[in-house]
N, C-alpha and C positions, 0 to 999 in steps of 0.2 A: 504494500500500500504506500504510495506517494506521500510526500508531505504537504502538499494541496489536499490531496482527498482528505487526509486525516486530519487536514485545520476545518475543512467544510464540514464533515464530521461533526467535529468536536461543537462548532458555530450552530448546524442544524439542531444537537443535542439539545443548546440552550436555548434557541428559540421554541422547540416544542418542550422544554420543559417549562419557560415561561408561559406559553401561551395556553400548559394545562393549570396553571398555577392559576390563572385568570378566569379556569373554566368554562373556555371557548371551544368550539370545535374548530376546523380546520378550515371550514367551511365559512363560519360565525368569522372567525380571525382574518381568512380571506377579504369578506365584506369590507369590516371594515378600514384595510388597507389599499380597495378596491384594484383588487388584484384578483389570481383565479386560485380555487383550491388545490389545481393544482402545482401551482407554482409556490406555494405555503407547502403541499407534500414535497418538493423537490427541492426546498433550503431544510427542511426538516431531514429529510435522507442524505443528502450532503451531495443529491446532486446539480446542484444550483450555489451560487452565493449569492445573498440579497447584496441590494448598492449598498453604498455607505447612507443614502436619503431614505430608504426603506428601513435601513438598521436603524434611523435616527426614532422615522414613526412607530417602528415596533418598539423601542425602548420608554418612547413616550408613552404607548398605549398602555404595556405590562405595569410600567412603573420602576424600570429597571436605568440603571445608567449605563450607558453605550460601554462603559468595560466590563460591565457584565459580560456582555459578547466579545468580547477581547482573548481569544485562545490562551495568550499570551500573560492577562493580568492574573496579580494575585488575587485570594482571597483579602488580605488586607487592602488594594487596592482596591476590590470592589465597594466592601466595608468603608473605604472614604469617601466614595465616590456617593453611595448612597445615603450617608451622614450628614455629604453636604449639599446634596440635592433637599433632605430635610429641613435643613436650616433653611436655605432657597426658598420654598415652600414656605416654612414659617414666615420668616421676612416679606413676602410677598403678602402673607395676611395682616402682619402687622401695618406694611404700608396699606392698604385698604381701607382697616381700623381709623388709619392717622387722617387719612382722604378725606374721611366721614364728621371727623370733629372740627 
């Protein structure tokens, strides 16, 4: 096995593990990236690789940060990646909050 196939791999693993994690089907997750189910089955099997613009939507949709999909990151690297997408999120609400008064 090639070291392309096995980074597609490893990439499709996380998208279909995120995308059960959501509780979508294949189909459902398709929708709404408006793409076709089969093209969701063919980065899930690693015969495809989504772009980097489709890796962006699907990380928005899951709720994941785009190193999640990173073959390459670490687990602590995900770990900060998503820590400070949190904060992100917070501060987005506190400004809103601040908007209002």
């Amino acid at each position: 096995m090639s070291t392309d196939t096995s980074e597609s791999a490893k990439l499709g693993q996380a998208i279909r593990k995120a995308r059960k994690e959501i509780g979508l089907t294949q189909k459902d997750f398709a929708d709404q990236l408006h793409i076709s189910d089969k093209t969701v089955s063919a980065y899930e099997v690693g015969r495809a690789t989504a772009s980097f613009e489709t890796l962006r939507k699907i990380s928005k949709m899951v709720n994941k940060p785009l190193a999640y999909f990173d073959t390459d990151a670490t687990t602590d690297d995900i770990d900060l990646q998503i820590k400070l997408q949190i904060i992100e999120h917070e501060l987005l609400e506190i400004k809103k909050i601040l908007k209002k008064k």
